[in-house]
ChimeraX commands (.cxc) that place a marker at each C-alpha (Angstrom):
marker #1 position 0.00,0.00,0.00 radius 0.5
marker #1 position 1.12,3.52,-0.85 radius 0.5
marker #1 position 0.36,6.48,1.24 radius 0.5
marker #1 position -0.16,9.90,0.26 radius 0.5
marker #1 position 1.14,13.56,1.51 radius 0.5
marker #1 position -1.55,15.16,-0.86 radius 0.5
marker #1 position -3.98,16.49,1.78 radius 0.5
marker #1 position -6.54,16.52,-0.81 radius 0.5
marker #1 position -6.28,12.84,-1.88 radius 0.5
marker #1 position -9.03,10.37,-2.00 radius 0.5
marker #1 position -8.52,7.00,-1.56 radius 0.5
marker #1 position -10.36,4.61,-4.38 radius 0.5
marker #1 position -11.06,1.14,-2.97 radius 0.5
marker #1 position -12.30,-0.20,-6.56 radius 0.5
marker #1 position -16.01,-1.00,-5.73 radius 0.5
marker #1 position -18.13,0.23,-8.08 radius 0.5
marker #1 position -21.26,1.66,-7.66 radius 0.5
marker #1 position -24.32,-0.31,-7.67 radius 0.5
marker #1 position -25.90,1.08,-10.76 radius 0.5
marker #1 position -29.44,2.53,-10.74 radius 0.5
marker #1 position -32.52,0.04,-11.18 radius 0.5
marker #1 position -34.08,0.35,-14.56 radius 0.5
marker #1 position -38.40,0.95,-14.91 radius 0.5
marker #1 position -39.90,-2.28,-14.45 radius 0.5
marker #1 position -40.85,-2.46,-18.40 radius 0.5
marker #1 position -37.42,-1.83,-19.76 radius 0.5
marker #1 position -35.86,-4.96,-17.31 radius 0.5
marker #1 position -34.82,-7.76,-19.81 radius 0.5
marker #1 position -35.16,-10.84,-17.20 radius 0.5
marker #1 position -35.08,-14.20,-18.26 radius 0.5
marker #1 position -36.58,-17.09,-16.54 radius 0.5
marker #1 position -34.58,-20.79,-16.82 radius 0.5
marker #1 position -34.90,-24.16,-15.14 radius 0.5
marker #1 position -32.19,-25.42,-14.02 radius 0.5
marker #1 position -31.28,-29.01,-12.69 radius 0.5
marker #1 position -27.55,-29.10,-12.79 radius 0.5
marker #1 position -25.02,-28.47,-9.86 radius 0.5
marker #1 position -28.09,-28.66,-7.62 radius 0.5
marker #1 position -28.43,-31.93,-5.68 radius 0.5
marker #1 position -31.09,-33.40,-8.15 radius 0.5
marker #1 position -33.37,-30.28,-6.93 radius 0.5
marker #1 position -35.33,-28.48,-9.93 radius 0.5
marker #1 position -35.02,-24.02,-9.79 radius 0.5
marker #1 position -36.44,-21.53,-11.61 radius 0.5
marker #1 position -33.60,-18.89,-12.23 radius 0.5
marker #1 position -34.25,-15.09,-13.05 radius 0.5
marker #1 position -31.63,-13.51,-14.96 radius 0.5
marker #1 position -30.70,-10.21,-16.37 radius 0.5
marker #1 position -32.23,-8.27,-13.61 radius 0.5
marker #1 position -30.43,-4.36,-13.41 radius 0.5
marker #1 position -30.51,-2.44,-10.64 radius 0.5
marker #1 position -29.81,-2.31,-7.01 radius 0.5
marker #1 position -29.26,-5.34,-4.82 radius 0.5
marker #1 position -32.24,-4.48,-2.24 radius 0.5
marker #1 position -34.43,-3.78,-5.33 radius 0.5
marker #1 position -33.81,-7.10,-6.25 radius 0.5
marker #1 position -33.89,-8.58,-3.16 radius 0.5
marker #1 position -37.73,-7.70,-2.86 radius 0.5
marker #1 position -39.01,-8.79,-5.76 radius 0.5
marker #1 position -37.24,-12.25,-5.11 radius 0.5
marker #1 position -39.02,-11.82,-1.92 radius 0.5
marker #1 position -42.70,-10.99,-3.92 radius 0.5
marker #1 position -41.70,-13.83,-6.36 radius 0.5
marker #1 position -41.45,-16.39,-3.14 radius 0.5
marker #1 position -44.43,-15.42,-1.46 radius 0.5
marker #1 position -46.72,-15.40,-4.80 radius 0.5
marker #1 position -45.40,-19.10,-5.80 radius 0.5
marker #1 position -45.86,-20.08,-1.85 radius 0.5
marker #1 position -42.49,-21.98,-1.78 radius 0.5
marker #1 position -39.02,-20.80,-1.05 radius 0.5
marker #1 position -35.79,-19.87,-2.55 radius 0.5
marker #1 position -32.98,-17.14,-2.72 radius 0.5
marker #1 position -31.49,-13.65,-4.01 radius 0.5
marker #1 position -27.87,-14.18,-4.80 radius 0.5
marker #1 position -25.08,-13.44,-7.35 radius 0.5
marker #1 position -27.36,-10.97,-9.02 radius 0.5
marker #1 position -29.89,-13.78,-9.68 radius 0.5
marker #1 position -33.37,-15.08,-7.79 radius 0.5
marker #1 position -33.42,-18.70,-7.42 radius 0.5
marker #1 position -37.17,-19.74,-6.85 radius 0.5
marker #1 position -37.57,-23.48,-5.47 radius 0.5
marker #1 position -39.54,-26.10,-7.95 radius 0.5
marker #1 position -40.65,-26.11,-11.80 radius 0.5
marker #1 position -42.44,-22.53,-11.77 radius 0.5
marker #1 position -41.53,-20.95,-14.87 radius 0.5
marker #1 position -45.33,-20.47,-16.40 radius 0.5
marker #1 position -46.14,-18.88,-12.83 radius 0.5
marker #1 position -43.42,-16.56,-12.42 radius 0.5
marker #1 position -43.25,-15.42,-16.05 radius 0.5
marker #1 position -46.94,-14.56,-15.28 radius 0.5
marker #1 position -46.39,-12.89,-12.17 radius 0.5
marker #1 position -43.21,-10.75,-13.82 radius 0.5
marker #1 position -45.56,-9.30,-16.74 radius 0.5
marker #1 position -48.42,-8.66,-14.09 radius 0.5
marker #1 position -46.15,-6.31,-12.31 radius 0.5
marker #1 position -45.00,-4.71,-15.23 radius 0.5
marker #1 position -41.75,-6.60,-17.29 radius 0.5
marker #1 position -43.00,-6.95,-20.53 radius 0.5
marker #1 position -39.90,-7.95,-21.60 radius 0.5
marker #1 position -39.71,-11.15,-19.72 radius 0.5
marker #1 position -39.27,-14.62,-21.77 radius 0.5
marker link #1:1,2 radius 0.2
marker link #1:2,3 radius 0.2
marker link #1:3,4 radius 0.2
marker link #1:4,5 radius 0.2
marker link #1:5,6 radius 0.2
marker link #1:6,7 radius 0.2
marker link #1:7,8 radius 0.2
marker link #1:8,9 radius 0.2
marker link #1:9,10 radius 0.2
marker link #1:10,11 radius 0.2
marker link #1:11,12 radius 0.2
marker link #1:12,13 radius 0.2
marker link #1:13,14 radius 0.2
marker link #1:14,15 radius 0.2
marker link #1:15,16 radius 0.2
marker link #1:16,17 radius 0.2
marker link #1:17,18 radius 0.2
marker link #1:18,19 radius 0.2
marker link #1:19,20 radius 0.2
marker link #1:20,21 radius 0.2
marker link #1:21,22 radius 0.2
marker link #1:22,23 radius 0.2
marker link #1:23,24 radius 0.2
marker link #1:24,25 radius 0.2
marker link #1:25,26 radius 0.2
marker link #1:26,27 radius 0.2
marker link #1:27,28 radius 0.2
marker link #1:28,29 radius 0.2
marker link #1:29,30 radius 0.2
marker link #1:30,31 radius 0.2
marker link #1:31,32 radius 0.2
marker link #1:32,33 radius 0.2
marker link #1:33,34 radius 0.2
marker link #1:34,35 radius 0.2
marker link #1:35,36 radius 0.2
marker link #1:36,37 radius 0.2
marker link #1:37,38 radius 0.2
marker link #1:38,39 radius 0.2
marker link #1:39,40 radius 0.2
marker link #1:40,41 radius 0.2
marker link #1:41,42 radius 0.2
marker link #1:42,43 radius 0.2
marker link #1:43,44 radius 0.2
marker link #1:44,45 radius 0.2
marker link #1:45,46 radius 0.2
marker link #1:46,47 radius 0.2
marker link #1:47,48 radius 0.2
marker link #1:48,49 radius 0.2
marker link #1:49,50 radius 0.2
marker link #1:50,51 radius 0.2
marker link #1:51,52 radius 0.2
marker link #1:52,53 radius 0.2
marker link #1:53,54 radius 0.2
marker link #1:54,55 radius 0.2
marker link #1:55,56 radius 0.2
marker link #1:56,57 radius 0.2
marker link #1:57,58 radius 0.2
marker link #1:58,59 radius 0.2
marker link #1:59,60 radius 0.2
marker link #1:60,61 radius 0.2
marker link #1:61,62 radius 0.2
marker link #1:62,63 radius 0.2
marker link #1:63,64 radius 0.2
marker link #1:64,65 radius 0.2
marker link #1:65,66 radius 0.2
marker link #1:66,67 radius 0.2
marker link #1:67,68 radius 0.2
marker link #1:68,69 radius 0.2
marker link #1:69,70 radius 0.2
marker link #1:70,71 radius 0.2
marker link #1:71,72 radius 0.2
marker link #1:72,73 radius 0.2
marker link #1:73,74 radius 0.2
marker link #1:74,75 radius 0.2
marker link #1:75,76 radius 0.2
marker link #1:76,77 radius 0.2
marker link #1:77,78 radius 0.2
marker link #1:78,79 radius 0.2
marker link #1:79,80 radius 0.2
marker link #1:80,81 radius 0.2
marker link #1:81,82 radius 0.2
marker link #1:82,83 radius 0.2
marker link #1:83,84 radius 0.2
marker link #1:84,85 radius 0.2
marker link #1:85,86 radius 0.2
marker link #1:86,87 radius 0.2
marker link #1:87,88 radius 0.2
marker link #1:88,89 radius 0.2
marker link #1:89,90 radius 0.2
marker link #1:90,91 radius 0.2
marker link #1:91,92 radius 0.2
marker link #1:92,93 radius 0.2
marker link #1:93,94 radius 0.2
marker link #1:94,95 radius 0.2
marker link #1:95,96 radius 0.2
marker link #1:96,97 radius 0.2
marker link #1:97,98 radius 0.2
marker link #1:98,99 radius 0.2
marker link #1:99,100 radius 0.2
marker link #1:100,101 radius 0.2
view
């Protein structure tokens, strides 16, 4: 590490900035099943969501409660427990992603 005697001198850690969530009907998401990696288990996985991390931890957490099952928000992607890709595709346009496939 390398320190300074600029009095004005800012120190940049590298983390970006989360970067500001688009309107709901210009998200891209895309909705998978996936089977691999995952114990035998079948998940729905939303992708391509853009945005901040809380805004996408609550409509993981809308996505859960309207399919009544469980799952998770990470790595920038919702994993929703069980085949429910009719459902939440469904559930994504009702709320206003019309570009969801």
């Amino acid at each position: 590490m390398v320190y300074s005697t600029n009095p004005d001198f800012a120190f940049d850690n590298g983390t970006p900035e989360e970067a500001e969530t688009l309107p709901n009907a210009s998200q891209k998401l895309r909705v998978a099943i996936e089977r691999k990696n995952r114990g035998g288990k079948t998940v729905t996985v939303v992708k391509g969501f853009v945005g901040q991390e809380a805004d996408l931890k609550e409509l993981g957490r809308l996505l859960k409660a309207k399919c009544g099952t469980g799952g998770t928000v990470k790595d920038g992607e919702i994993l929703i427990q069980g085949e429910r890709k009719e459902k939440i595709i469904a559930l994504l346009q009702a709320e206003g992603y019309t570009a969801t496939k």
